[in-house]
C-alpha positions as CSV (number, residue, x, y, z in Angstrom):
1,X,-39.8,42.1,36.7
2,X,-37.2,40.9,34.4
3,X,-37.3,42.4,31.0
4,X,-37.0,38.2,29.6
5,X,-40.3,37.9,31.1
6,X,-41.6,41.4,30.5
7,X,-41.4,40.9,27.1
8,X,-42.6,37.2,26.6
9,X,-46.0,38.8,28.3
10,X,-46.6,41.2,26.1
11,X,-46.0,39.1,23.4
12,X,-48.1,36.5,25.0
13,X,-51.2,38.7,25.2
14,X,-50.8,40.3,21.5
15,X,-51.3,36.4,20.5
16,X,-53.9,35.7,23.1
17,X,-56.0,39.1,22.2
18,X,-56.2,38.1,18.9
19,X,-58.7,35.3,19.8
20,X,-60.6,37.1,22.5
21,X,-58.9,36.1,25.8
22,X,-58.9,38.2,28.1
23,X,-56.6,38.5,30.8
24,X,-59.2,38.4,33.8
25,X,-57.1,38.5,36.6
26,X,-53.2,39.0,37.2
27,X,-50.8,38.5,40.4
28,X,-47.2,37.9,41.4
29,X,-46.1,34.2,42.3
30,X,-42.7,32.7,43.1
31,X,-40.0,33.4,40.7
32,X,-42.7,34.8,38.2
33,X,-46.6,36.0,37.6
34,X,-49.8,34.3,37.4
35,X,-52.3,35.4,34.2
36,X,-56.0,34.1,34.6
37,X,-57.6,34.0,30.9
38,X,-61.4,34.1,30.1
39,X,-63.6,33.9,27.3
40,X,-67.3,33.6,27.4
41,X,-67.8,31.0,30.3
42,X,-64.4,29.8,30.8
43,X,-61.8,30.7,33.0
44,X,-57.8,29.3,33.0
45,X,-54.6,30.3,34.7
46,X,-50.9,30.1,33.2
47,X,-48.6,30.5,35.7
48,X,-45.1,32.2,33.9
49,X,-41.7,31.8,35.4
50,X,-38.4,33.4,34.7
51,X,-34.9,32.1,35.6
52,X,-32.0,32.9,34.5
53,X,-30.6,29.2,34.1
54,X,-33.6,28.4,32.3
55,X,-35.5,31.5,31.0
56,X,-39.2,31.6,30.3
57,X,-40.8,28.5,31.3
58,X,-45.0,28.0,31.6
59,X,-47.9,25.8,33.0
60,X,-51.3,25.7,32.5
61,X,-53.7,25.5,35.4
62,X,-57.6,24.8,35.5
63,X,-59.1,20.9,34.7
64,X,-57.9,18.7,31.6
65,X,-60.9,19.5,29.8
66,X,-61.0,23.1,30.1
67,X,-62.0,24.3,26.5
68,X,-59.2,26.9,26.7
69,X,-56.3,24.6,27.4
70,X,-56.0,23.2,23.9
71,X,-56.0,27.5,22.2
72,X,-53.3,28.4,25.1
73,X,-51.0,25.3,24.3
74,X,-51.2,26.5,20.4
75,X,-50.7,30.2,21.3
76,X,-47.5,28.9,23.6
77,X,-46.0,26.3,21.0
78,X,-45.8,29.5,18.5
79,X,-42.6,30.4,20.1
80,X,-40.8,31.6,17.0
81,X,-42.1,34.7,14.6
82,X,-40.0,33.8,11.5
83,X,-40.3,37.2,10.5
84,X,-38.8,39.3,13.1
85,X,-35.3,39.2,14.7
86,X,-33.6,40.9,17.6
87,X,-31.5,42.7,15.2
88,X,-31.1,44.2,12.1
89,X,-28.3,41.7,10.4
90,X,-28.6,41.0,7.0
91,X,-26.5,38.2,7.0
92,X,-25.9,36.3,10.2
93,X,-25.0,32.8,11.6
94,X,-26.7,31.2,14.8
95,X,-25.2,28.2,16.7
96,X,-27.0,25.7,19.0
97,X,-26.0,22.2,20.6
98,X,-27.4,18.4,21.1
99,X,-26.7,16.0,23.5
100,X,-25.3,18.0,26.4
101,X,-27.8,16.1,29.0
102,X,-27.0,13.0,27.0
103,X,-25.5,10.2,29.1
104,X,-24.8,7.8,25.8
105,X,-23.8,9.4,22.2
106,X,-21.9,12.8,20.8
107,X,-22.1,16.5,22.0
108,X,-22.5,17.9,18.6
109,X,-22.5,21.6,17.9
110,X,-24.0,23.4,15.0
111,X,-23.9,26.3,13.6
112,X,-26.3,27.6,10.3
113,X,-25.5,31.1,8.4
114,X,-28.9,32.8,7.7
115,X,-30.2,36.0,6.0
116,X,-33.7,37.8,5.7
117,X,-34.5,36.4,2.3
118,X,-34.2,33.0,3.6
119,X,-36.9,33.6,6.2
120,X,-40.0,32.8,4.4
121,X,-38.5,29.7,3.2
122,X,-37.3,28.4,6.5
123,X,-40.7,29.2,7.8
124,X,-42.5,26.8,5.2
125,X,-39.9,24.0,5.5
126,X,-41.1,24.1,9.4
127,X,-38.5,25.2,11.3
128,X,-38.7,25.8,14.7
129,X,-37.2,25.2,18.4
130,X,-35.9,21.1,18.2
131,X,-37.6,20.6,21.0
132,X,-41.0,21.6,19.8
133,X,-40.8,19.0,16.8
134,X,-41.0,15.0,17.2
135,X,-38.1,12.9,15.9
136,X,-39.5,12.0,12.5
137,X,-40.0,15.9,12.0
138,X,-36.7,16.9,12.9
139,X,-34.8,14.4,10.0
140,X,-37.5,15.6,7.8
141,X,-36.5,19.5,8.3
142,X,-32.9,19.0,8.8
143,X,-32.8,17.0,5.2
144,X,-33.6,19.6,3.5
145,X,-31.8,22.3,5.3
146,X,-29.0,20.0,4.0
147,X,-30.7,20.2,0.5
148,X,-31.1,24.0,0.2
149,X,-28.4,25.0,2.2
150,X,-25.6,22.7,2.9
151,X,-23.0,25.6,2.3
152,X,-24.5,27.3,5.3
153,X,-24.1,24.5,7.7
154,X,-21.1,24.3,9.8
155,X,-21.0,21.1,12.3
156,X,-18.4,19.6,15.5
157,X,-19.6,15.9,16.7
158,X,-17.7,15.0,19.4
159,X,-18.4,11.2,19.5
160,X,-17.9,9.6,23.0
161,X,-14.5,8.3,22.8
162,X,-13.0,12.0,21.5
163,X,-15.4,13.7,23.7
164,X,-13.7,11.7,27.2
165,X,-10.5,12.7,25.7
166,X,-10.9,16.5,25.3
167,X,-13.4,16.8,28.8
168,X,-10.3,15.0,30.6
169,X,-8.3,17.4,29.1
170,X,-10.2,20.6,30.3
171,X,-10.8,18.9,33.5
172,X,-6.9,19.0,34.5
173,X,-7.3,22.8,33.0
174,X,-9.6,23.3,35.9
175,X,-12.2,23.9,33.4
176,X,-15.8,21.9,32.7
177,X,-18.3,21.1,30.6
178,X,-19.4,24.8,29.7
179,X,-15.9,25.8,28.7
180,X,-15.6,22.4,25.9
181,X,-19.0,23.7,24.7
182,X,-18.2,27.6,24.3
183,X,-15.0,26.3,22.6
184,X,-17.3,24.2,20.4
185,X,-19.6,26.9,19.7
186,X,-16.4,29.4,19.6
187,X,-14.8,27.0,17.3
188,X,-18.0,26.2,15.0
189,X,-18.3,30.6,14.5
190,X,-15.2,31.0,13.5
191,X,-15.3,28.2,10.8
192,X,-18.3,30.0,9.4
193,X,-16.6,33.5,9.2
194,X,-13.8,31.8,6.7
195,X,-16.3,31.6,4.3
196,X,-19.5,34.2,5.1
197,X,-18.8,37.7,5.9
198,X,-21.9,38.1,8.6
199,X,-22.5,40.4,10.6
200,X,-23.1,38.9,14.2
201,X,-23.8,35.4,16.1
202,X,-26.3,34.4,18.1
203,X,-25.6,32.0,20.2
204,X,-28.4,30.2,23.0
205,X,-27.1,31.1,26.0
206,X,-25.8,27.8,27.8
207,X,-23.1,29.6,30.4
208,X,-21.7,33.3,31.2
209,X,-20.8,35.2,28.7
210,X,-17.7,35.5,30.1
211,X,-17.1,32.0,29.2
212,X,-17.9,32.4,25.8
213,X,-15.7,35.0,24.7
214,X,-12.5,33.5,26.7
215,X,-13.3,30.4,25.0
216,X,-11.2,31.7,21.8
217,X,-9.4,34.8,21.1
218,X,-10.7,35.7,18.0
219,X,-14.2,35.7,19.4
220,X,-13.7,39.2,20.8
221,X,-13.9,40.3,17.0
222,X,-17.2,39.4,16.1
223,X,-20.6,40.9,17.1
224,X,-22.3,38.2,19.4
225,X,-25.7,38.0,21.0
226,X,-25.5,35.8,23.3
227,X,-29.1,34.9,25.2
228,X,-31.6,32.6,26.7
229,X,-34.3,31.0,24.4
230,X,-32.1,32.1,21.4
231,X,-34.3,29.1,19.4
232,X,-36.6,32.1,18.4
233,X,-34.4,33.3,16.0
234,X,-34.7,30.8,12.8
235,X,-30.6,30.6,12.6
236,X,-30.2,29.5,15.6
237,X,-33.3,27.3,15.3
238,X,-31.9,25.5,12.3
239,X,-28.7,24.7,13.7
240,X,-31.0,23.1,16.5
241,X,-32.4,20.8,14.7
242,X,-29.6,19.9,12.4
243,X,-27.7,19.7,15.6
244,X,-30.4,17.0,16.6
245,X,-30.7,15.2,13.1
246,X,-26.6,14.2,13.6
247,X,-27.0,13.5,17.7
248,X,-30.0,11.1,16.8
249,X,-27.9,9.4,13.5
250,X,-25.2,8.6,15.8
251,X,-27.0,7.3,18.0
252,X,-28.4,5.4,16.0
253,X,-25.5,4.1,14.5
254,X,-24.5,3.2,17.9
255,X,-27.7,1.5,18.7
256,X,-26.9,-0.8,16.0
257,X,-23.2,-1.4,16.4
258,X,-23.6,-2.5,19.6
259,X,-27.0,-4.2,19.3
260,X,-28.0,-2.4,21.8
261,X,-30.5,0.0,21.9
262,X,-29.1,3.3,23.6
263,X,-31.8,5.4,25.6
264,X,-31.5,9.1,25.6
265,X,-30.7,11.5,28.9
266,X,-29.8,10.2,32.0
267,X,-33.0,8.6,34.1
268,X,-32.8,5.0,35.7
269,X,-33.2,3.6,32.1
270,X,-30.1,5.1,31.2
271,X,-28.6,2.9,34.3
272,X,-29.9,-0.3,33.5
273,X,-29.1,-0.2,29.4
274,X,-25.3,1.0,31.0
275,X,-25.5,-2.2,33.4
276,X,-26.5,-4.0,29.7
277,X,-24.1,-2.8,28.0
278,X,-20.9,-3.4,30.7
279,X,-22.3,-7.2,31.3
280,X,-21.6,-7.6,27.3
281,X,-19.0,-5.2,26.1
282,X,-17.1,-4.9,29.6
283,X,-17.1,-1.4,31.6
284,X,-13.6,-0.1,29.5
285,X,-16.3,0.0,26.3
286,X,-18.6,2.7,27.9
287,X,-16.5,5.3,26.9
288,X,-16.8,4.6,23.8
289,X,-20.5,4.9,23.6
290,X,-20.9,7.0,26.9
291,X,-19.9,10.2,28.7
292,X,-18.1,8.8,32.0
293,X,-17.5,11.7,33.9
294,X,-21.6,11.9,34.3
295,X,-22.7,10.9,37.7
296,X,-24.4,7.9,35.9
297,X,-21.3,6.4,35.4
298,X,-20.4,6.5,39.5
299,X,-23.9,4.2,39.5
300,X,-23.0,1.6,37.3
Protein backbone atom coordinates (compact mmCIF):
# COMPACT_ATOMS: atom_id res chain seq x y z
CA UNK A 1 0.00 0.00 0.00
CA UNK A 2 1.23 3.31 -0.81
CA UNK A 3 2.45 5.32 2.13
CA UNK A 4 -0.13 8.51 0.45
CA UNK A 5 -2.87 6.30 1.23
CA UNK A 6 -1.43 4.67 4.31
CA UNK A 7 -1.45 7.68 5.92
CA UNK A 8 -4.79 9.39 4.77
CA UNK A 9 -6.34 5.97 6.58
CA UNK A 10 -5.00 6.41 9.57
CA UNK A 11 -5.77 9.80 9.66
CA UNK A 12 -9.22 8.92 8.44
CA UNK A 13 -10.03 6.65 11.39
CA UNK A 14 -8.47 9.00 14.21
CA UNK A 15 -11.40 11.45 12.89
CA UNK A 16 -13.91 8.75 12.38
CA UNK A 17 -13.10 7.10 16.04
CA UNK A 18 -13.81 10.17 17.54
CA UNK A 19 -17.54 9.87 16.88
CA UNK A 20 -17.88 6.17 17.35
CA UNK A 21 -17.51 4.54 13.86
CA UNK A 22 -16.24 1.79 13.69
CA UNK A 23 -14.44 0.23 10.94
CA UNK A 24 -16.59 -3.05 10.58
CA UNK A 25 -15.21 -4.55 7.77
CA UNK A 26 -12.05 -3.87 5.51
CA UNK A 27 -10.80 -5.28 1.99
CA UNK A 28 -8.58 -4.53 -1.04
CA UNK A 29 -10.28 -3.11 -4.24
CA UNK A 30 -8.75 -1.79 -7.53
CA UNK A 31 -6.23 0.82 -7.24
CA UNK A 32 -7.13 1.11 -3.40
CA UNK A 33 -9.14 -0.36 -0.17
CA UNK A 34 -12.64 -0.55 0.78
CA UNK A 35 -13.57 0.59 4.70
CA UNK A 36 -17.15 -0.44 5.86
CA UNK A 37 -18.19 1.98 8.88
CA UNK A 38 -20.96 1.20 11.57
CA UNK A 39 -22.56 2.74 14.36
CA UNK A 40 -25.47 1.39 16.16
CA UNK A 41 -27.73 0.16 13.32
CA UNK A 42 -26.09 1.54 10.36
CA UNK A 43 -23.74 0.34 8.14
CA UNK A 44 -21.65 2.36 5.06
CA UNK A 45 -18.78 1.74 2.78
CA UNK A 46 -16.06 4.41 1.55
CA UNK A 47 -14.21 3.02 -1.03
CA UNK A 48 -10.41 4.94 -1.03
CA UNK A 49 -8.26 5.18 -4.09
CA UNK A 50 -4.72 6.24 -4.55
CA UNK A 51 -3.01 7.36 -7.83
CA UNK A 52 -0.28 8.88 -8.36
CA UNK A 53 -1.69 11.53 -11.07
CA UNK A 54 -4.36 12.25 -8.78
CA UNK A 55 -3.62 11.16 -5.08
CA UNK A 56 -6.23 10.24 -2.53
CA UNK A 57 -9.50 10.35 -4.04
CA UNK A 58 -13.01 8.81 -2.07
CA UNK A 59 -16.71 7.69 -2.55
CA UNK A 60 -19.24 6.91 -0.43
CA UNK A 61 -21.35 3.78 -0.84
CA UNK A 62 -24.71 2.66 0.88
CA UNK A 63 -28.32 4.51 -0.01
CA UNK A 64 -28.80 8.48 -0.15
CA UNK A 65 -30.33 8.53 3.10
CA UNK A 66 -28.05 6.46 5.06
CA UNK A 67 -27.76 8.50 8.40
CA UNK A 68 -23.99 8.10 8.21
CA UNK A 69 -23.34 9.66 4.83
CA UNK A 70 -23.89 13.26 5.97
CA UNK A 71 -20.96 12.63 9.44
CA UNK A 72 -18.46 10.77 6.69
CA UNK A 73 -18.78 13.72 4.06
CA UNK A 74 -17.92 16.26 7.22
CA UNK A 75 -15.15 14.02 8.52
CA UNK A 76 -13.75 13.96 4.57
CA UNK A 77 -14.25 17.76 3.82
CA UNK A 78 -11.82 18.30 7.03
CA UNK A 79 -8.98 17.78 4.76
CA UNK A 80 -6.59 20.35 6.26
CA UNK A 81 -5.36 20.42 10.18
CA UNK A 82 -4.24 24.05 10.31
CA UNK A 83 -2.11 23.20 13.02
CA UNK A 84 0.26 20.58 11.88
CA UNK A 85 2.67 20.65 8.89
CA UNK A 86 4.91 18.13 7.14
CA UNK A 87 7.80 19.99 8.38
CA UNK A 88 9.31 21.91 10.90
CA UNK A 89 9.76 25.47 8.84
CA UNK A 90 9.27 28.41 10.66
CA UNK A 91 8.95 30.55 7.88
CA UNK A 92 7.92 29.09 4.56
CA UNK A 93 6.20 29.88 1.21
CA UNK A 94 3.63 27.54 -0.64
CA UNK A 95 2.63 27.93 -4.35
CA UNK A 96 -0.52 26.60 -6.15
CA UNK A 97 -2.15 27.35 -9.63
CA UNK A 98 -5.78 28.26 -11.31
CA UNK A 99 -7.07 27.66 -14.46
CA UNK A 100 -4.85 24.90 -15.92
CA UNK A 101 -8.13 22.82 -17.13
CA UNK A 102 -9.50 26.17 -18.15
CA UNK A 103 -10.34 26.36 -21.81
CA UNK A 104 -11.32 30.41 -21.60
CA UNK A 105 -9.29 32.88 -19.12
CA UNK A 106 -5.53 33.08 -17.46
CA UNK A 107 -3.22 30.39 -15.95
CA UNK A 108 -2.42 32.26 -12.89
CA UNK A 109 0.11 31.01 -10.36
CA UNK A 110 0.39 31.99 -6.79
CA UNK A 111 2.56 31.77 -4.34
CA UNK A 112 1.77 32.93 -0.29
CA UNK A 113 4.86 33.10 2.43
CA UNK A 114 3.51 31.61 5.78
CA UNK A 115 4.77 31.02 9.27
CA UNK A 116 3.42 29.13 12.56
CA UNK A 117 2.12 32.17 14.19
CA UNK A 118 -0.02 32.87 11.30
CA UNK A 119 -1.79 29.51 11.63
CA UNK A 120 -4.51 30.19 13.97
CA UNK A 121 -5.42 33.20 12.08
CA UNK A 122 -5.60 31.59 8.74
CA UNK A 123 -7.59 28.90 10.29
CA UNK A 124 -10.38 31.46 11.46
CA UNK A 125 -10.39 33.49 8.24
CA UNK A 126 -11.40 29.88 6.65
CA UNK A 127 -8.86 28.87 4.68
CA UNK A 128 -8.81 25.71 3.12
CA UNK A 129 -8.34 23.60 -0.29
CA UNK A 130 -10.12 26.22 -3.26
CA UNK A 131 -11.88 23.49 -4.20
CA UNK A 132 -13.64 22.72 -1.00
CA UNK A 133 -15.04 26.44 -0.86
CA UNK A 134 -17.89 28.00 -3.22
CA UNK A 135 -17.13 31.01 -5.29
CA UNK A 136 -18.56 33.68 -2.99
CA UNK A 137 -16.27 32.14 -0.19
CA UNK A 138 -13.19 32.11 -2.00
CA UNK A 139 -13.33 36.30 -2.87
CA UNK A 140 -14.38 36.54 0.72
CA UNK A 141 -11.09 34.65 2.06
CA UNK A 142 -8.74 35.83 -0.53
CA UNK A 143 -9.84 39.64 0.33
CA UNK A 144 -8.58 39.51 3.39
CA UNK A 145 -5.53 37.47 2.84
CA UNK A 146 -4.88 40.62 0.67
CA UNK A 147 -5.88 42.75 3.81
CA UNK A 148 -3.54 41.00 6.43
CA UNK A 149 -1.04 39.88 4.30
CA UNK A 150 -0.60 41.44 0.95
CA UNK A 151 3.41 41.47 1.47
CA UNK A 152 3.21 37.80 1.49
CA UNK A 153 1.50 37.23 -1.73
CA UNK A 154 3.48 36.75 -4.78
CA UNK A 155 1.26 36.34 -8.18
CA UNK A 156 2.01 35.38 -12.41
CA UNK A 157 -1.42 35.78 -14.52
CA UNK A 158 -0.84 34.73 -17.66
CA UNK A 159 -3.90 36.19 -19.65
CA UNK A 160 -4.84 34.29 -22.85
CA UNK A 161 -3.11 36.34 -25.37
CA UNK A 162 0.56 36.16 -23.35
CA UNK A 163 -0.26 32.70 -22.34
CA UNK A 164 -0.57 31.53 -26.50
CA UNK A 165 2.53 33.37 -26.87
CA UNK A 166 4.86 31.77 -24.30
CA UNK A 167 2.98 27.91 -24.71
CA UNK A 168 3.97 28.43 -28.62
CA UNK A 169 7.14 29.19 -27.44
CA UNK A 170 7.84 26.07 -25.25
CA UNK A 171 6.12 24.11 -27.75
CA UNK A 172 8.95 24.73 -30.53
CA UNK A 173 11.27 23.99 -27.23
CA UNK A 174 9.71 20.49 -27.40
CA UNK A 175 8.38 21.32 -24.07
CA UNK A 176 4.43 21.48 -22.73
CA UNK A 177 2.23 22.61 -20.58
CA UNK A 178 3.84 21.23 -17.28
CA UNK A 179 7.24 22.80 -18.14
CA UNK A 180 5.36 26.84 -18.54
CA UNK A 181 3.76 25.92 -15.21
CA UNK A 182 6.94 24.66 -13.20
CA UNK A 183 8.57 27.76 -14.67
CA UNK A 184 5.58 29.72 -13.23
CA UNK A 185 5.75 28.20 -10.05
CA UNK A 186 9.79 28.28 -10.38
CA UNK A 187 9.44 31.84 -11.26
CA UNK A 188 6.66 32.89 -8.53
CA UNK A 189 9.45 31.04 -5.55
CA UNK A 190 12.09 32.82 -6.55
CA UNK A 191 10.29 36.28 -6.44
CA UNK A 192 9.32 35.43 -2.91
CA UNK A 193 12.97 34.62 -1.72
CA UNK A 194 14.06 38.41 -2.86
CA UNK A 195 12.18 39.53 -0.08
CA UNK A 196 11.55 36.45 2.74
CA UNK A 197 14.35 34.48 3.88
CA UNK A 198 12.21 30.92 4.29
CA UNK A 199 13.13 28.08 4.77
CA UNK A 200 11.52 25.68 2.03
CA UNK A 201 8.50 25.49 -0.63
CA UNK A 202 5.88 23.50 -0.99
CA UNK A 203 4.65 23.14 -4.04
CA UNK A 204 1.26 20.78 -5.17
CA UNK A 205 2.65 18.46 -7.15
CA UNK A 206 1.24 18.97 -10.81
CA UNK A 207 4.36 17.05 -12.84
CA UNK A 208 7.79 15.12 -11.99
CA UNK A 209 9.91 16.61 -9.93
CA UNK A 210 12.31 16.50 -12.34
CA UNK A 211 10.46 19.11 -14.20
CA UNK A 212 10.34 21.34 -11.50
CA UNK A 213 13.76 21.76 -10.53
CA UNK A 214 15.03 22.01 -14.45
CA UNK A 215 12.42 24.55 -14.71
CA UNK A 216 14.98 27.27 -13.30
CA UNK A 217 18.50 26.98 -12.10
CA UNK A 218 18.35 28.61 -9.00
CA UNK A 219 15.65 26.24 -7.89
CA UNK A 220 18.31 23.68 -7.00
CA UNK A 221 19.11 26.15 -4.00
CA UNK A 222 16.12 26.02 -2.10
CA UNK A 223 14.51 23.25 0.09
CA UNK A 224 11.34 22.11 -1.83
CA UNK A 225 8.55 19.68 -1.02
CA UNK A 226 7.15 18.99 -3.75
CA UNK A 227 3.77 16.52 -3.40
CA UNK A 228 0.25 15.52 -4.12
CA UNK A 229 -2.66 17.10 -2.12
CA UNK A 230 -0.15 19.79 -0.95
CA UNK A 231 -3.62 22.03 -0.27
CA UNK A 232 -3.24 20.52 3.33
CA UNK A 233 -0.70 22.73 4.16
CA UNK A 234 -2.40 26.37 4.83
CA UNK A 235 0.46 28.13 2.54
CA UNK A 236 -0.16 26.41 -0.10
CA UNK A 237 -3.88 26.48 0.56
CA UNK A 238 -3.82 30.28 0.54
CA UNK A 239 -2.12 30.69 -2.51
CA UNK A 240 -5.05 28.38 -3.85
CA UNK A 241 -7.54 30.41 -3.26
CA UNK A 242 -5.92 33.71 -4.05
CA UNK A 243 -4.80 31.89 -7.11
CA UNK A 244 -8.74 31.34 -7.74
CA UNK A 245 -9.94 34.90 -6.53
CA UNK A 246 -7.64 36.51 -9.75
CA UNK A 247 -8.61 33.41 -12.32
CA UNK A 248 -12.41 34.17 -11.47
CA UNK A 249 -11.79 38.36 -11.61
CA UNK A 250 -10.47 37.92 -14.97
CA UNK A 251 -12.84 36.09 -16.06
CA UNK A 252 -15.01 38.10 -15.15
CA UNK A 253 -13.64 40.97 -16.70
CA UNK A 254 -13.69 39.05 -19.78
CA UNK A 255 -17.20 37.99 -19.42
CA UNK A 256 -18.01 41.53 -19.55
CA UNK A 257 -15.73 42.85 -22.21
CA UNK A 258 -16.95 40.66 -24.59
CA UNK A 259 -20.57 40.54 -23.42
CA UNK A 260 -20.28 37.28 -23.30
CA UNK A 261 -20.44 35.08 -20.58
CA UNK A 262 -17.39 32.73 -20.47
CA UNK A 263 -18.05 29.13 -18.94
CA UNK A 264 -15.35 27.45 -17.01
CA UNK A 265 -13.31 23.95 -18.04
CA UNK A 266 -13.77 22.49 -21.11
CA UNK A 267 -17.33 20.36 -21.49
CA UNK A 268 -19.64 20.79 -24.57
CA UNK A 269 -20.72 24.22 -23.04
CA UNK A 270 -17.34 25.37 -23.38
CA UNK A 271 -17.87 24.46 -27.29
CA UNK A 272 -20.90 26.23 -27.96
CA UNK A 273 -20.06 29.70 -25.97
CA UNK A 274 -16.51 29.29 -28.35
CA UNK A 275 -18.90 28.75 -31.48
CA UNK A 276 -20.70 32.21 -29.79
CA UNK A 277 -17.99 33.88 -29.43
CA UNK A 278 -16.17 33.14 -33.19
CA UNK A 279 -19.79 33.93 -34.89
CA UNK A 280 -19.30 37.63 -33.14
CA UNK A 281 -15.68 38.39 -32.53
CA UNK A 282 -14.33 36.10 -35.47
CA UNK A 283 -12.09 32.94 -34.70
CA UNK A 284 -8.49 35.24 -34.73
CA UNK A 285 -10.21 36.76 -31.23
CA UNK A 286 -10.25 33.44 -29.32
CA UNK A 287 -6.86 33.71 -28.39
CA UNK A 288 -7.39 36.45 -26.85
CA UNK A 289 -9.89 35.06 -24.41
CA UNK A 290 -9.03 31.30 -24.97
CA UNK A 291 -6.20 28.74 -24.78
CA UNK A 292 -5.96 27.37 -28.54
CA UNK A 293 -3.72 24.74 -28.31
CA UNK A 294 -6.68 22.83 -26.14
CA UNK A 295 -8.33 20.20 -28.14
CA UNK A 296 -11.52 22.42 -27.84
CA UNK A 297 -10.17 24.61 -30.15
CA UNK A 298 -9.67 21.59 -33.01
CA UNK A 299 -13.86 21.42 -32.33
CA UNK A 300 -14.78 24.70 -33.02
Amino acid sequence: MRTELSEFIVKLLTETKKIGLIVSDEKVIDFGVQLKFSRNEEEIPLNIYFSSKKGISTVIGGAPNNKLRPLLQKILNQKIDPVQTDHNWKLWAGTDESGKGDFFGPLVVCGFICNKAMLPTLKKLGVKDSKLLKDGDIEKIAKQLYARFFGNVETIILHPSKYNELYEQFRKQNKKLNELLAWMHGRVILNLKKNHKFEGAVVDRFASDKTLLSSLKDLKNINLQHRIKAEDDLAVASASIIARYLYLKKMKELSEKYDLELPRGASEKVVKTASEFVDKYGKEKLCEVAKIHFKTFQQI
